[in-house]
C-alpha positions in Angstrom: 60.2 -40.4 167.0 63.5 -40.4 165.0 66.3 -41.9 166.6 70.0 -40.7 166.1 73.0 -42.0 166.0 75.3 -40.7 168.2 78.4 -38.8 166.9 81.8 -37.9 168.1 81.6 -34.6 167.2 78.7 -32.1 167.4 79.6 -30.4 163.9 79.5 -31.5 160.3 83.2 -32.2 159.2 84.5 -30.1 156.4 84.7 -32.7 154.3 81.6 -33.7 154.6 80.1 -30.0 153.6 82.6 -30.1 150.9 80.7 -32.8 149.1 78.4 -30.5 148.6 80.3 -28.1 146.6 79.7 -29.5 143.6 76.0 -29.1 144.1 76.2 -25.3 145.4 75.6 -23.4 141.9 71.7 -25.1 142.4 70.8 -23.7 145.5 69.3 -20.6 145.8 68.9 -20.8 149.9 71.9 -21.3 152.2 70.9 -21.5 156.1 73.9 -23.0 157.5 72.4 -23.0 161.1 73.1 -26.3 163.4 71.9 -27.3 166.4 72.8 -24.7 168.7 75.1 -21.9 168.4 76.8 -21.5 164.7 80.0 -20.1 165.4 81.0 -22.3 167.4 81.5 -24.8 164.5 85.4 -24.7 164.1 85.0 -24.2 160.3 82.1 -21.9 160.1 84.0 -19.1 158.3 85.8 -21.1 155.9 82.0 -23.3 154.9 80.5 -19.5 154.1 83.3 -18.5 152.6 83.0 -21.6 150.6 79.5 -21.0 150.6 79.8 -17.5 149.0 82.7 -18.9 146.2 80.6 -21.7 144.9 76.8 -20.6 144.8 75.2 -18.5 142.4 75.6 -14.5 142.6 71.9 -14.8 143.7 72.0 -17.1 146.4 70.7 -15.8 149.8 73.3 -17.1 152.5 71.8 -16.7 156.1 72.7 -18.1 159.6 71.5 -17.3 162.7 73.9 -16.1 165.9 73.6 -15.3 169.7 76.6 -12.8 168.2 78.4 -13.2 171.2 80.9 -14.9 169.8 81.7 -12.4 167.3 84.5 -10.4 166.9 85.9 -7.2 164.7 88.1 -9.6 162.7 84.8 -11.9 162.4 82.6 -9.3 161.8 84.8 -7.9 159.0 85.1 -11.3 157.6 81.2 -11.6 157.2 80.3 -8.2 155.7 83.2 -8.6 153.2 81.9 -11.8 152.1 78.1 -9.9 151.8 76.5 -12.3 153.6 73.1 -11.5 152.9 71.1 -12.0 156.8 72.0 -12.5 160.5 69.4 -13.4 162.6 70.3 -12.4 165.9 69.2 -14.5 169.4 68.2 -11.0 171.5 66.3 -12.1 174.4 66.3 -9.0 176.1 66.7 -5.2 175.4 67.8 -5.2 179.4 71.0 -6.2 180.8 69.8 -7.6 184.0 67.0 -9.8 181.8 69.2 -10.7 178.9 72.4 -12.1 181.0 70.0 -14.2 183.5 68.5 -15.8 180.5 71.5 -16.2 178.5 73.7 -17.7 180.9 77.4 -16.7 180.5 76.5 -13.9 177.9 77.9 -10.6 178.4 74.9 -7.8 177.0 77.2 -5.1 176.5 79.6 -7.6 174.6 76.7 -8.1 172.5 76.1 -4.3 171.8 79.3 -3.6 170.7 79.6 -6.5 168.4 76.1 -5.0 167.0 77.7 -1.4 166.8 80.9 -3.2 164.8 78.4 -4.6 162.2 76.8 -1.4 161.8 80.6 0.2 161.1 81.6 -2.7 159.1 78.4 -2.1 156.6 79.1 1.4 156.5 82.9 0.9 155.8 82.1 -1.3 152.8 79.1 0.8 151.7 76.7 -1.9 151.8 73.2 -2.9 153.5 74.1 -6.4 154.2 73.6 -8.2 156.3 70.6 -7.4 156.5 70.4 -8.1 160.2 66.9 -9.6 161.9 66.4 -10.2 165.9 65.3 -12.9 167.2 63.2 -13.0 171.0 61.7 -15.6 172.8 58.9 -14.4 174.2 59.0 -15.8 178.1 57.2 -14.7 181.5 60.5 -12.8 182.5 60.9 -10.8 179.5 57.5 -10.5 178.1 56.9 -6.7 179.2 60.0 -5.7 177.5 58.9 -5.5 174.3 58.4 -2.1 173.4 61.6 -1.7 174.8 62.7 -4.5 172.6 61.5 -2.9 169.6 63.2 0.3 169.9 66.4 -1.5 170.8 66.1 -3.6 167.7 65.4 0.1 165.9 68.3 1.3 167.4 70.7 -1.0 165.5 68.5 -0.6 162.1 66.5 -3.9 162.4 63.5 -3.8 161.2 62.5 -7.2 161.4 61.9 -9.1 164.4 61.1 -12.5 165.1 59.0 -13.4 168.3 58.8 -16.7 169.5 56.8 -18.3 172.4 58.6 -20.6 174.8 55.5 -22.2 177.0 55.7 -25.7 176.4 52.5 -27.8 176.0 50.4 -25.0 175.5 51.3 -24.2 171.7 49.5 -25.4 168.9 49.9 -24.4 165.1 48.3 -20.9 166.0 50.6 -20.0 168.6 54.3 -20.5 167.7 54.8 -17.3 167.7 54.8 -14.7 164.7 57.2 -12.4 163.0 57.0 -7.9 163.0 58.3 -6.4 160.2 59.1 -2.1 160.7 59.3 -0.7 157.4 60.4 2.4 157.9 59.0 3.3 161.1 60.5 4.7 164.4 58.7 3.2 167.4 
């Protein structure tokens, strides 16, 4: 087991991400994810804006988001910058299913932050971000997911992520597995 040293603060200073400027041009994958929810890093805008500046023009910049935190100034920000993917923590294409499991999360918050990405892309004629949902599978929301898929279609996503939650019982077979639509209504 690897132990950690306890920190003050939960989030990489900006000073200590901007030590890695110098090294940006090299990489050719940016996942600036953390442990837990990624805009709630006070700097997140500024480190992919940074991000975006200082890597190559063909650098894929990712992160993943519950997208609740989102908002239209936010949202502009991000498809201005052409942030290339959002994955996007959707437990639930049900109200009553997605606010039990996400504590504190308003759904139809979340649905109107989705519509403001869609608008956003349209406004600056783009396709980014590419947006990709995220689900993990669980007893409560398990029979959902046609419903799921079609709500993902809904928004334009075409790739979904599913991911099992049943602790103990995984092994390398059974982490879950990822759909890709191409195309296709549902």
């Amino acid at each position: 087991m690897c132990r950690q040293k306890r920190v003050d603060s939960p989030f990489l200073s900006i000073e200590s991400f901007n030590r890695l400027q110098p090294f940006m041009p090299y990489f050719k994958l940016y996942t600036l994810n953390g442990g837990g929810e990624s805009l709630m890093h006070p700097d997140y805008l500024e480190m992919l804006k940074t991000v975006k500046e200082c890597s190559s023009p063909s650098a894929i910049i990712a992160f993943n988001t519950n997208a609740i935190l989102l908002d239209e100034k936010k949202i502009d920000f991000i498809v201005s910058l052409g942030i290339n993917h959002i994955t996007v923590s959707v437990d639930s294409p049900v109200k009553d299913t997605y606010e039990k499991i996400r504590r504190g999360a308003d759904f139809d918050r979340l649905k109107r932050n989705l519509k403001q990405i869609l608008y956003s892309k349209k406004q600056y004629n783009t396709i980014h971000p590419y947006l990709i949902f995220q689900m993990v599978v669980m007893k409560c929301n398990v029979q959902e997911l046609k419903e799921y898929i079609e709500f993902a279609n809904d928004f334009g996503v075409k790739d979904v992520c599913l991911t099992n939650v049943e602790a103990g019982n995984q092994d390398e077979n059974d982490m879950g597995m990822r759909l890709l639509f191409h195309e296709h209504k549902l």
